[in-house]
N, C-alpha and C positions, 0 to 999 in steps of 0.2 A: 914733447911732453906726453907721459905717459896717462892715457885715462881706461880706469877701473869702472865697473861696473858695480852699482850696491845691490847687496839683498839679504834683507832683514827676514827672521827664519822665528816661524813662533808658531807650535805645536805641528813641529813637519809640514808647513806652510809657506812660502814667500809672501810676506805682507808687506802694506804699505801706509803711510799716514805722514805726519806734516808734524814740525815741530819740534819732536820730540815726547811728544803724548802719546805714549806706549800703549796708556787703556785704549784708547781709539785705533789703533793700528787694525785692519783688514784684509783679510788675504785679496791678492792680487788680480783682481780678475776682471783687469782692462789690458791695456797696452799691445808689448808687441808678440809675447809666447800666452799661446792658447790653454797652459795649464799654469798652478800654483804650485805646483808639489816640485822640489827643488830642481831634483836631476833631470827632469823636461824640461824645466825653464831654464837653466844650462843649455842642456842641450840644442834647445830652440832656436838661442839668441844666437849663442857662439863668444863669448867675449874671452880676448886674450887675458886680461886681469879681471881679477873678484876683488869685491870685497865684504864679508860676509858677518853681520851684525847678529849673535844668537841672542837673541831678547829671553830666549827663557832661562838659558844659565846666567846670563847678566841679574836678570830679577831673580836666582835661586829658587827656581821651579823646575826643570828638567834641562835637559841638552840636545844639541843636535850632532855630537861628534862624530859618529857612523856617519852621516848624508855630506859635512862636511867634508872630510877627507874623500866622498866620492864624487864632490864634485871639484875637489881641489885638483883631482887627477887631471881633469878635463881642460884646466885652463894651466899659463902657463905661471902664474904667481899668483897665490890667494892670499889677503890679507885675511886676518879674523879674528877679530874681539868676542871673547866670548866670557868678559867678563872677571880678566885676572883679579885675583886677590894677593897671588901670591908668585917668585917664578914656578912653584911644584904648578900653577894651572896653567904651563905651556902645554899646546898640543903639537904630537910629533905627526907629521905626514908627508908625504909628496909636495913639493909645492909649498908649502905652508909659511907663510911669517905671521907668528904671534904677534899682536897688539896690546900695547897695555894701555887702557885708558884713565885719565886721572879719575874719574868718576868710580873707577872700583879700587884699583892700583895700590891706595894706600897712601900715606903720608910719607912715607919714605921710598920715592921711587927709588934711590938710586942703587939699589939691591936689586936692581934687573940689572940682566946680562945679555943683550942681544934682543929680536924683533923691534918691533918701532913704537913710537909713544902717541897715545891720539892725546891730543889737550880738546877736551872736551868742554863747547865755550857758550853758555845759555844767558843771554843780555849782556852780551859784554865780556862777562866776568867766566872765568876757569871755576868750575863744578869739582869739588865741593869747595874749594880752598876762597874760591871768590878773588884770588888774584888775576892778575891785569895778565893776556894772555901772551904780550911781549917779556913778561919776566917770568914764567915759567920756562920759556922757549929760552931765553938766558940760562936761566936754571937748569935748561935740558943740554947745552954746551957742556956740561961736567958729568954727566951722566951717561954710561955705556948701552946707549939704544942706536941703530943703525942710522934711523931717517924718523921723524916728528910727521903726525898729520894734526893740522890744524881744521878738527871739526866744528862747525857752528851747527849745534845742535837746534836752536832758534830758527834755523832756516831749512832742517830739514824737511822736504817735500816740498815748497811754499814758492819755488822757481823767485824769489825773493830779486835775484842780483847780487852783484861783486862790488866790493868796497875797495875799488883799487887801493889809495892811502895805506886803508887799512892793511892791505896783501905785501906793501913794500917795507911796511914798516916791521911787521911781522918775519920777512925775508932775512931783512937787515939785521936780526937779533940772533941768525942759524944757520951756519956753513955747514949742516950737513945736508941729507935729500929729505924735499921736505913738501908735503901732501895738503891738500886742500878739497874739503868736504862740506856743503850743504846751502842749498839757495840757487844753483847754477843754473840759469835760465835760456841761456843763449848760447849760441858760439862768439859772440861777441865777448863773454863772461869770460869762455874758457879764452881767448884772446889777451884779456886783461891776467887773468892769471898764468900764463904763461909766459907774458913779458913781466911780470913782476917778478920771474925767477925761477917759481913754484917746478916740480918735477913731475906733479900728476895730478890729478884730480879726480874726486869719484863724484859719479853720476851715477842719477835715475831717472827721476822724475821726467828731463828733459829729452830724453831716452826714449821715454814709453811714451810722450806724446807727440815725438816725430820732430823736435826740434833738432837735436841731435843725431847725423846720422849712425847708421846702424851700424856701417861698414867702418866709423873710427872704430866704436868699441872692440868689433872682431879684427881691426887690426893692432891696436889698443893704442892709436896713439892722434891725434887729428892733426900733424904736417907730416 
């Protein structure tokens, strides 16, 4: 099983915060790279996959696309949401699969043509549509995106835990490759989600406070 490394980018910054509570987000300045500023903390860590969340073009306040594509170089697949509205806001680079999340994406995914679909899921429910997040993942069966990440925005930072049930039954709805974001506390977690099928998962949290070693991310995969 593939696992990615996250890093949320907000005023040429790596930040970090819980939830999903963007006001509160802070730049980075614990864990395991001794700076915030992107291409060092890249460079620091080393991780085989990215996956890289621009908070400020999601929120339509600036971008990070120069820093991204330089550090997309570095690894060897970069995820990165940066907030499509539409496919004109795919970004081309090295390395690169565009993310489209329901949260900006629009009502009508199925006008993408390729990268991958994040279902974006806060108490439950798929953001904004507030559907159930095994029938978007259905819905995503018809729709031309490569591989689905099923993010729980609810549990990002919060080392929260894995809802095995939940991860099988979500599996059970998507024959293609299909990713798992937010709450991961353990390697135990990553365990559960990898017998439940999943093909990757992104981490941080777990990461920067040494639960996780270091040496899966820079090999990007933990067997």
């Amino acid at each position: 099983m593939k696992l990615f490394l996250a890093m949320d980018l907000r005023q040429n910054l790596v930040v970090h915060g819980k939830s999903g509570q963007r006001a509160t987000y802070k730049p980075l300045d614990w864990g395991l790279s001794l700076t915030a500023e992107p291409l060092g903390f890249i460079t620091s860590i080393k991780p085989r996959f990215l996956y890289v969340a621009d908070l400020d073009r999601i929120e339509g306040t600036g971008s990070h696309d120069a820093i991204i594509r330089l550090c997309a170089e570095k690894v060897s697949c970069c995820f990165v949401d940066r907030g499509c509205h539409s496919p004109d806001d795919f970004l081309d680079g090295e390395h690169i699969v565009n993310i489209v999340g329901t949260e900006t994406g629009g009502s009508n995914l199925s006008r993408y043509h390729g990268g991958v679909l994040s279902i974006d899921v806060r108490d439950g429910r798929v953001i904004p549509c507030g559907r159930a997040p095994v029938d978007v993942l259905a819905s995503a069966q018809h729709w031309d995106f490569n591989g689905s990440v099923l993010l729980n925005v609810s549990a990002v930072g919060t080392e929260r835990g894995i809802d095995r049930q939940l991860l099988e039954k979500m599996r059970s709805a998507y024959d293609r490759q299909l990713f798992y974001g937010g709450g991961v506390a353990t390697m135990g977690d990553l365990e559960i989600i990898s017998q439940s099928g999943f093909d990757g998962a992104i981490i941080s949290t777990a990461l920067h406070r040494g639960v996780i070693p270091i040496e899966w991310i820079r090999r990007g995969s933990c067997c």
